[in-house]
FIRO-373884 format. One record per residue (C-alpha): x, y, z negated; residue number from 0; residue in one letter. Coordinates in steps of 0.05 Angstrom, whole numbers, always signed. Example, Ala and Ser with C-alpha at 12.3 -4.5 7.8 and 13.67 -1.06 7.14 Angstrom:
px +246; py -90; pz -156; k 0; r A $
px +273; py -21; pz -143; k 1; r S $
//
This chain:
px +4217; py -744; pz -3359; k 0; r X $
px +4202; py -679; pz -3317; k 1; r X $
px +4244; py -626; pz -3343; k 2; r X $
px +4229; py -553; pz -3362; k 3; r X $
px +4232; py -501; pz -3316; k 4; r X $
px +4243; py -437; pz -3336; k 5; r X $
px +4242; py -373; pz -3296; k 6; r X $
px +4285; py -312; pz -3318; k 7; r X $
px +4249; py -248; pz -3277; k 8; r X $
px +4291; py -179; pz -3288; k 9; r X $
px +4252; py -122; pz -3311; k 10; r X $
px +4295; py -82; pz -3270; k 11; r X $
px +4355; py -78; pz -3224; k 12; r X $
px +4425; py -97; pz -3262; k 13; r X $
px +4382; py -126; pz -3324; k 14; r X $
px +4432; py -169; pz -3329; k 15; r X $
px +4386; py -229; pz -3306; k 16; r X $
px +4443; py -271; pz -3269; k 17; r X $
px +4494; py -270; pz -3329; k 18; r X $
px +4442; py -286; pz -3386; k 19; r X $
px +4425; py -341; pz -3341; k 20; r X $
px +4485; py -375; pz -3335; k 21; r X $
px +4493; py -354; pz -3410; k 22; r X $
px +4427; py -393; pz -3429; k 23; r X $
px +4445; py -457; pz -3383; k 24; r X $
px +4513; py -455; pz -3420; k 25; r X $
px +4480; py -458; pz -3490; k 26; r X $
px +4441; py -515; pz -3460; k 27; r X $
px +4500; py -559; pz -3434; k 28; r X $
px +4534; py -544; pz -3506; k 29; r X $
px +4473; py -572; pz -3541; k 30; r X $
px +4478; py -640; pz -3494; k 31; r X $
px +4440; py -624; pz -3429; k 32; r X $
px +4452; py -621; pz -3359; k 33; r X $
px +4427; py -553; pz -3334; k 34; r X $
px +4415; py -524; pz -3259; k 35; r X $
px +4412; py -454; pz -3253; k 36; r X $
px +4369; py -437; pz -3180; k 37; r X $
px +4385; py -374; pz -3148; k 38; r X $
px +4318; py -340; pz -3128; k 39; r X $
px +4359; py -262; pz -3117; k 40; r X $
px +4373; py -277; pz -3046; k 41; r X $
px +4389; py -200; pz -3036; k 42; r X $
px +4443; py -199; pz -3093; k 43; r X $
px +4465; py -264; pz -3089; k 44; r X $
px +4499; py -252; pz -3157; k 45; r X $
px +4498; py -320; pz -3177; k 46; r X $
px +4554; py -348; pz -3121; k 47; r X $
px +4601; py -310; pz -3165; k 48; r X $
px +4605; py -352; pz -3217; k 49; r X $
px +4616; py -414; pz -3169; k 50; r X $
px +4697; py -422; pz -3156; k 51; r X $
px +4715; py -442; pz -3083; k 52; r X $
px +4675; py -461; pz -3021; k 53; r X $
px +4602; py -453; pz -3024; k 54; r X $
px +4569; py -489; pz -2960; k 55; r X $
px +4516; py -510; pz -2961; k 56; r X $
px +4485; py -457; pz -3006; k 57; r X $
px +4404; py -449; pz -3016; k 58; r X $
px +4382; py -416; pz -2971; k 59; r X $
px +4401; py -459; pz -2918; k 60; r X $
px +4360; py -523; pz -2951; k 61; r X $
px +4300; py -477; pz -2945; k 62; r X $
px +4318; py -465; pz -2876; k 63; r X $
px +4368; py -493; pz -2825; k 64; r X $
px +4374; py -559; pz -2874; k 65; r X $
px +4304; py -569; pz -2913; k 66; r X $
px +4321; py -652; pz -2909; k 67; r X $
px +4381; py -642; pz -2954; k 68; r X $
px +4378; py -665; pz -3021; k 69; r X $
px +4393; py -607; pz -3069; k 70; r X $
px +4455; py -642; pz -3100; k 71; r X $
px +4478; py -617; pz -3028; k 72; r X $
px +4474; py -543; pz -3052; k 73; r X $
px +4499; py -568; pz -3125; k 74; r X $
px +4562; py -539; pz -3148; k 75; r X $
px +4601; py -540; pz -3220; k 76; r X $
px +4603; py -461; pz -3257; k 77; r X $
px +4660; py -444; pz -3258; k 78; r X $
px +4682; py -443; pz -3330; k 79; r X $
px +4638; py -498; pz -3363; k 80; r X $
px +4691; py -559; pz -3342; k 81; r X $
px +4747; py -585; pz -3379; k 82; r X $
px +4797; py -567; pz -3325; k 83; r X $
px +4781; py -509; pz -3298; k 84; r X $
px +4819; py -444; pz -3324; k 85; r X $
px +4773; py -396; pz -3367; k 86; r X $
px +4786; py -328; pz -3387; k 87; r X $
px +4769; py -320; pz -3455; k 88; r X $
px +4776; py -270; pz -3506; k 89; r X $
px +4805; py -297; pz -3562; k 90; r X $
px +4732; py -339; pz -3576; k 91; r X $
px +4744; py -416; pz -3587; k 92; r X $
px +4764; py -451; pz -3525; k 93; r X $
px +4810; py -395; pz -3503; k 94; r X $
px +4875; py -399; pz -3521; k 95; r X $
px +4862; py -348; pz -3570; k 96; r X $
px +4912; py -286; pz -3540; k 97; r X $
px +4868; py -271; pz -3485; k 98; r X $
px +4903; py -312; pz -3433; k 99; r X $
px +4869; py -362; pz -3389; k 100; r X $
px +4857; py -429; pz -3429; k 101; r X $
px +4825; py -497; pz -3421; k 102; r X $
px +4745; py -493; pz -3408; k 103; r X $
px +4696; py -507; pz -3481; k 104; r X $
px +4685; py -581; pz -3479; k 105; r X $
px +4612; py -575; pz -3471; k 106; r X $
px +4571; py -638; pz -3479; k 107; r X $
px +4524; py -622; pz -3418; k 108; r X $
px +4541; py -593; pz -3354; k 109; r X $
px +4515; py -544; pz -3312; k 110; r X $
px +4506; py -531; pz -3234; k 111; r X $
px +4499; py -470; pz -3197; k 112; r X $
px +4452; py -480; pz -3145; k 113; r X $
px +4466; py -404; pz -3111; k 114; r X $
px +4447; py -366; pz -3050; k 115; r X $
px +4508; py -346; pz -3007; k 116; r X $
px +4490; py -334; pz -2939; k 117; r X $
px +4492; py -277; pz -2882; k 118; r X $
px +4441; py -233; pz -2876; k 119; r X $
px +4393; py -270; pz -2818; k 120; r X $
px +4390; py -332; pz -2864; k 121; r X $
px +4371; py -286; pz -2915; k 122; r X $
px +4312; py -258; pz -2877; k 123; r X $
px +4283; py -328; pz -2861; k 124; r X $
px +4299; py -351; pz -2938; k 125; r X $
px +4252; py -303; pz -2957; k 126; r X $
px +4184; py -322; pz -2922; k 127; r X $
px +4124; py -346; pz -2947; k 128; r X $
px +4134; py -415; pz -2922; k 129; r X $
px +4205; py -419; pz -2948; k 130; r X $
px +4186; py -399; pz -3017; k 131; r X $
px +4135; py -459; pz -3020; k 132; r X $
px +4195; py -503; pz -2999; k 133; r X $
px +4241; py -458; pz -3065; k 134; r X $
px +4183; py -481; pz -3105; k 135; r X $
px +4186; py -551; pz -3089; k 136; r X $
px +4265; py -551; pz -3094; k 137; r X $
px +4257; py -522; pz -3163; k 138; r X $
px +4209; py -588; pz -3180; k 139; r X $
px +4265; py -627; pz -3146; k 140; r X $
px +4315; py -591; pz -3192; k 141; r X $
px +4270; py -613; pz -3254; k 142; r X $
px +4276; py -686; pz -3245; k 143; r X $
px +4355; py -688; pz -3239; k 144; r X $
px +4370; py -640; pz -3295; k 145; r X $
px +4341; py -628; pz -3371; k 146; r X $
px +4332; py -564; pz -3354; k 147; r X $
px +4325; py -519; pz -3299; k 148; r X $
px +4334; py -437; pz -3305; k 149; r X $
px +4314; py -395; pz -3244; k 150; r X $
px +4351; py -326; pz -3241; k 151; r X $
px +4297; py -290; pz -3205; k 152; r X $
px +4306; py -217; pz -3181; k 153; r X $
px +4240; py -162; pz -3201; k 154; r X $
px +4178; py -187; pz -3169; k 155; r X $
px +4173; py -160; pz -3108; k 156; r X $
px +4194; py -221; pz -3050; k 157; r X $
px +4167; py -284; pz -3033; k 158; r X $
px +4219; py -317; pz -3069; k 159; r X $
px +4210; py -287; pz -3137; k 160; r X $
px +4140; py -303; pz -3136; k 161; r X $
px +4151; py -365; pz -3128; k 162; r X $
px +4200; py -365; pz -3177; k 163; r X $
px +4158; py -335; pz -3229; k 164; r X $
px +4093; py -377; pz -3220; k 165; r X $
px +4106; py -438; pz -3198; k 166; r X $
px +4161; py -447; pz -3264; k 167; r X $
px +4135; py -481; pz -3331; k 168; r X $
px +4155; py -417; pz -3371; k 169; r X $
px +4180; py -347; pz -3349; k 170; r X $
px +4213; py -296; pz -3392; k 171; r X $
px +4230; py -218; pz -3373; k 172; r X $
px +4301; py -199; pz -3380; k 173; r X $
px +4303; py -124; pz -3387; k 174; r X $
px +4353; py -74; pz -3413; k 175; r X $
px +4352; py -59; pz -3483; k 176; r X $
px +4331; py +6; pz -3473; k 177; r X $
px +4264; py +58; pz -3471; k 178; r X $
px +4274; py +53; pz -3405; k 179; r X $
px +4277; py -23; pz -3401; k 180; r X $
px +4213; py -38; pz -3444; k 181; r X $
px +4174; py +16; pz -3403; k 182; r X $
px +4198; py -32; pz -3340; k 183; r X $
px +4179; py -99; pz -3374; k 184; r X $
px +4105; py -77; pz -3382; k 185; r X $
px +4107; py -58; pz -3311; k 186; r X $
px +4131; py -129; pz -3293; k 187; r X $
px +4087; py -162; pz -3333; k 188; r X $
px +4024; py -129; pz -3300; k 189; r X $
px +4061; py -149; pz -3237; k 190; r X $
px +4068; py -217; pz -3257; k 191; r X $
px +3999; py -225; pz -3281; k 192; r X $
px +3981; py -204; pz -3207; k 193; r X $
px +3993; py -264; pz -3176; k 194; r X $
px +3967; py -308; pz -3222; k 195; r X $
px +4028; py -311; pz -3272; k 196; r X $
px +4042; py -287; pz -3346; k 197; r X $
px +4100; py -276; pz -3376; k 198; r X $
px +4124; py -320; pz -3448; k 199; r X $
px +4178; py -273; pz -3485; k 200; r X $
px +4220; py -218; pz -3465; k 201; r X $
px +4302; py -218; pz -3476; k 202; r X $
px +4329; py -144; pz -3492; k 203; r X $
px +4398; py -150; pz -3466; k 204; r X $
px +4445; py -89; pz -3494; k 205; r X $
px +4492; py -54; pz -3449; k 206; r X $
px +4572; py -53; pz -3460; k 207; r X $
px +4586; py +1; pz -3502; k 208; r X $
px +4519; py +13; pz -3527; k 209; r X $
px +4534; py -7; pz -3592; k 210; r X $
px +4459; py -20; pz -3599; k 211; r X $
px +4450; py +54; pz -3625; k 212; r X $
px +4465; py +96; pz -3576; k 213; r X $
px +4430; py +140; pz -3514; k 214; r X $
px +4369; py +109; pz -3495; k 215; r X $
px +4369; py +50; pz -3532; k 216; r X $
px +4315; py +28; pz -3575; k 217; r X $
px +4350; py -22; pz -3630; k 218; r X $
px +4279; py -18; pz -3670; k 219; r X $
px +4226; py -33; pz -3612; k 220; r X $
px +4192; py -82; pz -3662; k 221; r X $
px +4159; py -119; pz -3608; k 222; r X $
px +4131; py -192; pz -3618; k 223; r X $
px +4171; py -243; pz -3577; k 224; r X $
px +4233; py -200; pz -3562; k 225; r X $
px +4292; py -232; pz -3571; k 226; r X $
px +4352; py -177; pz -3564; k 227; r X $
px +4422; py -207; pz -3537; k 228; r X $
px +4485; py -159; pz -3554; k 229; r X $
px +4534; py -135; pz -3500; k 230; r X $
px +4587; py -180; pz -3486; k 231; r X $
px +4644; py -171; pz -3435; k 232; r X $
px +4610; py -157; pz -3380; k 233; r X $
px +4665; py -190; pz -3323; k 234; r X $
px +4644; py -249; pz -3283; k 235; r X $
px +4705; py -285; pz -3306; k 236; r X $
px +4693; py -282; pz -3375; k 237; r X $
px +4634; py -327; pz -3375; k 238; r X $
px +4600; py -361; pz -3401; k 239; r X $
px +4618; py -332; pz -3473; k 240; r X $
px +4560; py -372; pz -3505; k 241; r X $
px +4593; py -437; pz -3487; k 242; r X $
px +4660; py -429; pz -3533; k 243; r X $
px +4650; py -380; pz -3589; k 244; r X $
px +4610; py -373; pz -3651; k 245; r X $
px +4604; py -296; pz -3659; k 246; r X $
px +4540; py -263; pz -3657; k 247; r X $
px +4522; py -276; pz -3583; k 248; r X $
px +4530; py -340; pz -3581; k 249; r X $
px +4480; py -335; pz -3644; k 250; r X $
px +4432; py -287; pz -3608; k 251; r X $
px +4439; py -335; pz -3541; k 252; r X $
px +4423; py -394; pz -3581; k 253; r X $
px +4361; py -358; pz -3608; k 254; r X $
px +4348; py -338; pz -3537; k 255; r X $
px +4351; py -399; pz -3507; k 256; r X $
px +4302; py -425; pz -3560; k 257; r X $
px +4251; py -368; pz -3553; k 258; r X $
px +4254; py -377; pz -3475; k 259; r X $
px +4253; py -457; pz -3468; k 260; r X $
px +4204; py -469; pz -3534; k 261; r X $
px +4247; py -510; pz -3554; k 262; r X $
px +4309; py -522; pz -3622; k 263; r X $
px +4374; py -533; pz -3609; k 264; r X $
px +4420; py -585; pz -3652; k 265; r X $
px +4487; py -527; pz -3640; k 266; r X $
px +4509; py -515; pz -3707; k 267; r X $
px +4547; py -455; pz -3728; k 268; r X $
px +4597; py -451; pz -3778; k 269; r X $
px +4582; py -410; pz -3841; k 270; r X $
px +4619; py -341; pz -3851; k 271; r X $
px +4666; py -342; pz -3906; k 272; r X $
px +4676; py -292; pz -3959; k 273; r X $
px +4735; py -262; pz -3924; k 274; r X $
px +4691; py -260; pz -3854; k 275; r X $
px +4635; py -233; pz -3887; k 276; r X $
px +4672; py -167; pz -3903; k 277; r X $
px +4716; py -166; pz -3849; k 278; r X $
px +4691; py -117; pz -3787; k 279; r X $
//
């Protein structure tokens, strides 16, 4: 069965697109599936962080130098989703509960980073017309391996996240959870809607510190099909949070992920207790 593809399009610049990707195809893996997340930034190339070791081939080089390589060839295991790897946590379940590195969450699923890491002339050939007809047919590729498939696609403005964002089954706006940020998700939605596109929810994502009430923030935007996802720690090695803990993002991921996908999770989260309830 063809999976769902799903397209996550920043609003703006350092939306925070790449980790609430790897966030939602986390979620996803905990609920059972196997997830690929596709990396359509090929400027930013933010996803190759969260891949440990070696990347070679990566992207970019299927849709170029290798496009007869199967995409498993570009596959590679996020770092932090397996049962031996070492995960920083932060005193969530699956950490070891002082801060100190631990043993991975036991997820169900799994999930592959399929990321762009490459020098800069690759880059300029990844990003042509032709090779974003060849990302879109990688991303259909993608969606008959996996259960689901999330594309971390920069703001529409390349080839590539065109592609990304029209040729997916859904696509969602990440923005910042600011005035700012909902101001840049109409923008993107008129963009999207410019090549043929739409756009199927929005995720507000809050910034560290925030506190969801302060500066420019708008905690009360009201908006129909907003989801809003609270700061977590923003470092690369303290990902994915979604995948171990049951705190209030995990909660606000899971709601994201169904908002985004269409679809309900079976994750189950454990009822506060009396003590929890009034504890800060």
């Amino acid at each position: 069965m063809q999976a769902t593809t799903l397209a996550l399009v920043g609003a703006t610049g350092g939306a925070g697109t790449t980790r609430t990707a790897v966030e939602l195809a986390a979620m996803g893996a905990r609920d059972g599936d196997d997830v690929a997340v596709v990396d359509a930034a090929f400027t930013t190339q933010g996803l190759s962080e969260y891949v440990a070791g070696r990347i070679d081939p990566d992207l970019t080089a299927l849709l170029t130098d290798d496009p007869d390589a199967a995409l498993s060839a570009a596959a590679y295991p996020l770092a932090g989703t397996g049962g031996d790897a070492e995960w920083s946590g932060s005193g969530t379940a699956g950490s070891r509960g002082d801060g100190s590195e631990g043993d991975a969450p036991d997820l169900s699923g799994r999930v592959d980073a399929i990321p762009a890491r490459s020098p800069f002339e690759r880059v300029a050939r990844a990003k042509t017309a032709e090779a974003a007809r060849k990302l879109e047919r990688r991303i259909d590729e993608a969606a008959t391996t996996y259960d689901a498939v999330v594309v971390d696609a920069a703001p529409v403005g390349s080839n590539e996240a065109v592609a990304a964002a029209t040729s997916v089954d859904r696509a969602v706006a990440v923005r910042p959870a600011t005035a700012h940020g909902r101001d840049a998700a109409q923008r993107l939605r008129g963009r999207i809607a410019d090549v043929g596109g739409s756009l199927d929810a929005t995720l507000a994502v809050e910034r560290p510190g925030s506190g969801g009430d302060g500066g420019d923030d708008d905690p009360d935007d009201g908006d129909a099909g907003v989801v809003r996802v609270p700061a977590t720690d923003p470092a690369v090695g303290a990902a994915p949070t979604a995948a171990g803990e049951d705190g209030a993002y995990a909660r606000a991921m899971a709601a994201a992920y169904e908002t985004a996908f269409d679809a309900s999770l079976g994750v189950e989260f454990p009822e506060k207790g009396l003590i929890d309830r009034f504890t800060p």
